[in-house]
C-alpha positions in Angstrom: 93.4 136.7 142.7 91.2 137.1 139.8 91.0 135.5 136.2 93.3 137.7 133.5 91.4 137.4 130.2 93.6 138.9 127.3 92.0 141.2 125.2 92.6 140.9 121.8 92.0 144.1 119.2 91.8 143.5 115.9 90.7 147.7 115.1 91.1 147.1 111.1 87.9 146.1 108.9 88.5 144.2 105.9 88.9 146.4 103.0 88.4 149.7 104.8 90.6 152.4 104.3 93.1 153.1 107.5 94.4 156.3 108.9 96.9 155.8 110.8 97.0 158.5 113.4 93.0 158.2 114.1 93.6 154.3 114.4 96.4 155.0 116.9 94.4 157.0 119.2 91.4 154.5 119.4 94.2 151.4 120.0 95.5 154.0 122.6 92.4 154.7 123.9 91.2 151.0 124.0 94.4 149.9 125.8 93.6 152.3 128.8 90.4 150.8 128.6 91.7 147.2 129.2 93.0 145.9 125.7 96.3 143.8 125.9 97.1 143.0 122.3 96.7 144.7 119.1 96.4 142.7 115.8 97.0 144.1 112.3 97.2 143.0 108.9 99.9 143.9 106.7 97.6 146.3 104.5 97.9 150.1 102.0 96.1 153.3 103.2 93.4 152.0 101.0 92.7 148.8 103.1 93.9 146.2 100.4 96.3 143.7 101.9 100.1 144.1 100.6 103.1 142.4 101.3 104.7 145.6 102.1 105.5 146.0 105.1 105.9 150.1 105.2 102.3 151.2 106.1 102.3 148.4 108.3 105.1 149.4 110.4 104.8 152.7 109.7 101.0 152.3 112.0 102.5 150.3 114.5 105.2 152.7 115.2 102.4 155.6 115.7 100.5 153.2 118.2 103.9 152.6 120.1 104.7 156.1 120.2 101.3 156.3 122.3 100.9 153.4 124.4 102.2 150.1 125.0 100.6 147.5 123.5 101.6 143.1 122.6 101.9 143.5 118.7 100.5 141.0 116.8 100.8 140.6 113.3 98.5 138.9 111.0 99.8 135.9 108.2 96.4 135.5 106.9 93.3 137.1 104.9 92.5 136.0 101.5 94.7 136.9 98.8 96.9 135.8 96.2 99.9 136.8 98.4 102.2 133.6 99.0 103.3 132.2 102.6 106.3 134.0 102.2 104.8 136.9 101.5 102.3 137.1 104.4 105.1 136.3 106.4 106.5 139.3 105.5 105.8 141.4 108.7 107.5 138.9 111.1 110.4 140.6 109.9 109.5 143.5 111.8 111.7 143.9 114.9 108.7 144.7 117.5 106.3 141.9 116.2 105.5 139.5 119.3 102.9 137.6 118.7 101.8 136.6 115.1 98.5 134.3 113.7 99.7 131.4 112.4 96.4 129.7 110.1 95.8 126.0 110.6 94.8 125.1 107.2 92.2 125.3 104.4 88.7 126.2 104.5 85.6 128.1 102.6 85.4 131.4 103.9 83.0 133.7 103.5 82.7 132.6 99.5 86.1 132.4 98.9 88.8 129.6 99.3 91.1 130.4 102.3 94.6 128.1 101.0 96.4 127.0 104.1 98.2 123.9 103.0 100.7 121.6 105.4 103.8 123.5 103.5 101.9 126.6 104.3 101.5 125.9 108.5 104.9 124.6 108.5 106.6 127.6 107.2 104.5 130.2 108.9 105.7 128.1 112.6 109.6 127.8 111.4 109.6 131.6 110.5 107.8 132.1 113.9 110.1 130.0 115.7 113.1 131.4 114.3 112.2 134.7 115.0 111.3 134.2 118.6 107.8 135.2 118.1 104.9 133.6 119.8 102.2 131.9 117.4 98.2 132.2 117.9 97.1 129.8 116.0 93.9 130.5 113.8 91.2 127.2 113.5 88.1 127.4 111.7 87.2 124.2 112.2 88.1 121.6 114.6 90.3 119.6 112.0 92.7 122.0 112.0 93.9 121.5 115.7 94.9 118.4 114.2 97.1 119.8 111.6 98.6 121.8 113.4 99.9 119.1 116.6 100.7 117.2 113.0 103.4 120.3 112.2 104.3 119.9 115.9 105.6 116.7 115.7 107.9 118.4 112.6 108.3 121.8 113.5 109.4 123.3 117.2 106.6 125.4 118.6 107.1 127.3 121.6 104.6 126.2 124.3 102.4 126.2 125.7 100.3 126.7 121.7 97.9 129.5 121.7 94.7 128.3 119.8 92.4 131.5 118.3 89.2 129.0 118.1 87.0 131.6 114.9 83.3 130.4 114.9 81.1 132.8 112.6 82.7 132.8 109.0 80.7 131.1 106.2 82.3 127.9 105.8 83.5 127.6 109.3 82.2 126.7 112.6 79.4 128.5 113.9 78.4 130.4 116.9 76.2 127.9 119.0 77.2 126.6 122.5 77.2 122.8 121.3 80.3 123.8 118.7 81.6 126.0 121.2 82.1 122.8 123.4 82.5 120.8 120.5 85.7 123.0 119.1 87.3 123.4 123.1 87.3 119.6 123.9 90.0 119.2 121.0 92.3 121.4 122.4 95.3 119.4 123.7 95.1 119.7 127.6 98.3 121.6 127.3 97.4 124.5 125.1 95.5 127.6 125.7 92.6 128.5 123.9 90.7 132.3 122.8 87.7 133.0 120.5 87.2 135.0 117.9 83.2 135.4 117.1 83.1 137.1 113.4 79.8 138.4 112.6 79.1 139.2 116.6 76.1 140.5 116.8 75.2 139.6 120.5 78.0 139.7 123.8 76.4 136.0 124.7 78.5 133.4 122.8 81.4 135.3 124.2 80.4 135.5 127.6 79.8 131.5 127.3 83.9 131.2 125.8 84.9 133.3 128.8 82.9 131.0 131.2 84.1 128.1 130.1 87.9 129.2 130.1 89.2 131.1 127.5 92.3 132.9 127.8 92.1 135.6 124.7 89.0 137.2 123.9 89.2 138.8 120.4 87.0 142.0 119.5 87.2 145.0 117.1 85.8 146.2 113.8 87.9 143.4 111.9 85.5 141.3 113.3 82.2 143.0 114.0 81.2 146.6 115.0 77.8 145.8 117.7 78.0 147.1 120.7 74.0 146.7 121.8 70.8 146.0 119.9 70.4 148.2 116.8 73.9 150.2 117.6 77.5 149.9 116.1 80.1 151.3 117.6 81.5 154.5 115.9 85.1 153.6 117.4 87.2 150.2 118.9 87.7 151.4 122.4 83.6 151.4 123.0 83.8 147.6 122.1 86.7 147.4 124.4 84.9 149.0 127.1 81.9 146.9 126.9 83.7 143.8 126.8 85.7 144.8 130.2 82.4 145.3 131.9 81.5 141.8 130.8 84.5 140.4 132.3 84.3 141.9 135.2 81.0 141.3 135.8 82.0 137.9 135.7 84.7 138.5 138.6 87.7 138.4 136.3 89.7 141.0 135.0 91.7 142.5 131.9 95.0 141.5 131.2 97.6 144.6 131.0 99.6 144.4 128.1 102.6 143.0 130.4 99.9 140.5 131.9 98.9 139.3 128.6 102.9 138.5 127.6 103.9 136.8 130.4 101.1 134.7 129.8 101.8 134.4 125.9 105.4 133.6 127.3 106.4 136.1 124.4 110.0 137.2 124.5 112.1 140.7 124.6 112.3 141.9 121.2 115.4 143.8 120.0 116.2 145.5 116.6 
């Protein structure tokens, strides 16, 4: 039986404005096409983050209506927002998955604050709410912090590690990091990528080689889709990635595939 890869979409730009009803049709349409998870921030129409939760839902409730999807909501992105505040949509009743950041770091020309308070609260609130952390690492310290919170703090395992290579200030998209970041995963975690910044389908092809479980992709992160083109819409980059995956002999996880191998749980209101 073949390989499931999850596929991740993160369909939200930074700072772009979102319509929700066009952005529920291209999730829809990237699930048919062999996405497993969708990953939001907590953001207004206008693309700003918030800690309200009402657009947020209110998005995630038109993508549901449509297709069934692993929700995952997103505790990070610069701000002045505190922890409690990006934790705000794990309140949500459908939220299964959430990111969960591993600490501090310069991104992009900005100071992304994760402190030990900060990892340790974002778990408990996971825990506690029965949802199933990915955590976010930008460098490979922050595998360390987080088996550190571990040792304080029940995570459900196995520990999802989103290894992010391609953000100023982080680690970068080059097959010796790429080993370098997957050798300090703990034998008994799983590990994805995120590559920010993508503008080639190689370094991901090299993660999926070498065994990566979760494959991130979507305008969040980059829009290329081949030499000199963007994609005007998420579900092309979806598409694209599938045939790389199954050119590779493995296939797509379905959006049940990709929780039972999250381990997430039933939600109820």
């Amino acid at each position: 039986m073949a390989r499931k890869v999850i596929i991740s979409l993160a369909p939200v730009a930074a700072g772009t404005p979102v319509d929700k009803i066009a952005l529920a049709e291209d999730v829809r349409l990237s699930v048919e096409k062999g996405a497993g998870m969708c990953h939001l921030h907590c953001r207004m129409p206008d693309g700003s983050l918030t800690p309200d939760t009402t657009d947020f839902i209110a998005t995630f409730e038109e993508i549901l209506a449509r297709t069934d999807v692993l929700v995952q909501a997103s505790t990070g992105g610069v701000s002045s927002m505190s922890i409690q505040e990006r934790c705000n949509p794990l309140d949500y009743w459908r939220v299964e998955s959430a990111s969960l950041n591993g600490g501090s770091t310069n991104l992009n020309g900005a100071v992304y604050i994760n402190t030990d308070a900060d990892i340790d609260y974002c778990a408990m609130r996971s825990y506690e709410r029965g949802i199933i952390p990915e955590v976010e690492v930008f460098d490979i310290g922050m595998i360390y912090n987080v088996e550190r919170s571990a040792q304080k703090q029940p995570y459900r395992r196995p520990i999802f590690y989103n290894l992010v290579f391609g953000h100023k200030g982080g680690m970068q998209p080059d097959i010796t990091c790429l080993q370098a970041f997957r050798s300090a995963v703990p034998q008994d975690a799983r590990w994805g990528v995120t590559h920010y910044g993508r503008d080639n389908w190689e370094f991901l092809a090299a993660a999926i080689a070498m065994g990566a479980s979760v494959v991130r992709i979507g305008f969040e992160d980059s829009a290329y889709l081949a030499d000199g083109v963007k994609a005007q819409y998420n579900h092309q980059l979806v598409e694209r990635l599938v045939t790389l995956i199954r050119a590779m002999g493995l296939e797509p996880a379905t959006p049940d595939e990709a929780r039972r191998m999250m381990g997430t749980l039933p939600r109820t209101k």
